[in-house]
C-alpha positions in Angstrom: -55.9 24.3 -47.9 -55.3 28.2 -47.2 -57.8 29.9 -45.3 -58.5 33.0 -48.1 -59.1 36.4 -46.1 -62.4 38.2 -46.6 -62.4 41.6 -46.7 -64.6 41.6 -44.3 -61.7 39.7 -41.7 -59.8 42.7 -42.8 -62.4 45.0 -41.2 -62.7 43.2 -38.2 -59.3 43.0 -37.5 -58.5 46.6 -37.9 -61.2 47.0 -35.7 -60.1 45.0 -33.0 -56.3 46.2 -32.9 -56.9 50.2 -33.8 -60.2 51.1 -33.3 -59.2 52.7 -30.2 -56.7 55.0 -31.8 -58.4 55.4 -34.9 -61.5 56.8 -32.8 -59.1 59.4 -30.6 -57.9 60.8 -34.4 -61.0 61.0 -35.7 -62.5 61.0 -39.5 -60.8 63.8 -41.2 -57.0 62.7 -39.7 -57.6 58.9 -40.6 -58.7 60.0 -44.3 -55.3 62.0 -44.2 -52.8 59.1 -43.3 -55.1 57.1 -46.0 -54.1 59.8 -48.8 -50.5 59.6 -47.3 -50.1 56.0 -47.9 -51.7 56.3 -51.5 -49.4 58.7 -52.1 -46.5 56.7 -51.0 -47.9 54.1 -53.2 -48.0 56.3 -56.0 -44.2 57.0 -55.4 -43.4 53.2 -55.3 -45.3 52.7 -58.7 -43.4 55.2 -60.0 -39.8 54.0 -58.6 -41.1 50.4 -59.9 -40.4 48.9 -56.8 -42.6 45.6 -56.3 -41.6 45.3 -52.5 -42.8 49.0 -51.9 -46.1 48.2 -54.0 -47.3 45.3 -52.0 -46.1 47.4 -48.8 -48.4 50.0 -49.6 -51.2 48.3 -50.8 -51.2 46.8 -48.3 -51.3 49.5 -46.0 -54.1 51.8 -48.5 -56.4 48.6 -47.7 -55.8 48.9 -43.7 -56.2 52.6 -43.6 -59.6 51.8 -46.1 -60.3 49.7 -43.6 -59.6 51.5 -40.4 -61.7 54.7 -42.5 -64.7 52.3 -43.0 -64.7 51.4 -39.5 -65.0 55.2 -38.4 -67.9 55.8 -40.9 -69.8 52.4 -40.0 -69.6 51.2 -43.8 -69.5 47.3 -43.8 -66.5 47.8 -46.6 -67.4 43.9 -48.2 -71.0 44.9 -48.4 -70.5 48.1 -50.3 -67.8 47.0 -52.8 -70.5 43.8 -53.5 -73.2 46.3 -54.1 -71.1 48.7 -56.0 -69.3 45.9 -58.0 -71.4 42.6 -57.9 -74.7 44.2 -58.6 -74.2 47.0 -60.9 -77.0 49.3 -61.8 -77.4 50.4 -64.7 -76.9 54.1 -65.6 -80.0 56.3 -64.9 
């Protein structure tokens, strides 16, 4: 059986290996690389390359993460309350 990978793992684990660094850039810089790598994603959509996709989805969910981290937002928690438990409109 394969251990599945919470999001909150994710977190934790970008915590743990670039918390350091992601700290010493700061909040505005880490939100830039994260709009870098969506826009590399965008680019790999467009060239339909499913290699480049996974690459940089992968890497839009580590700079996520890495951004969450910085902001102290528990990133499972708030896509559960945003997604799990919708509200309805006011």
């Amino acid at each position: 059986m394969t251990h599945q990978t919470t999001l909150k793992e994710i977190q934790e684990l970008m915590k743990e290996h670039y918390m350091r660094r992601d700290r010493e850039r700061g909040i505005h810089a880490t939100f830039t690389w994260l709009v870098e790598e969506i826009g590399e994603l965008a680019e790999a959509i467009l060239t339909g390359d499913k290699n480049a996709q996974e690459e940089e989805i992968a890497d839009v969910l580590a700079w996520l993460a890495s951004l969450a981290n910085l902001l102290s937002v528990d990133l499972e928690n708030a896509f559960k309350q945003k997604y799990l438990n919708p509200q309805p409109p006011h």
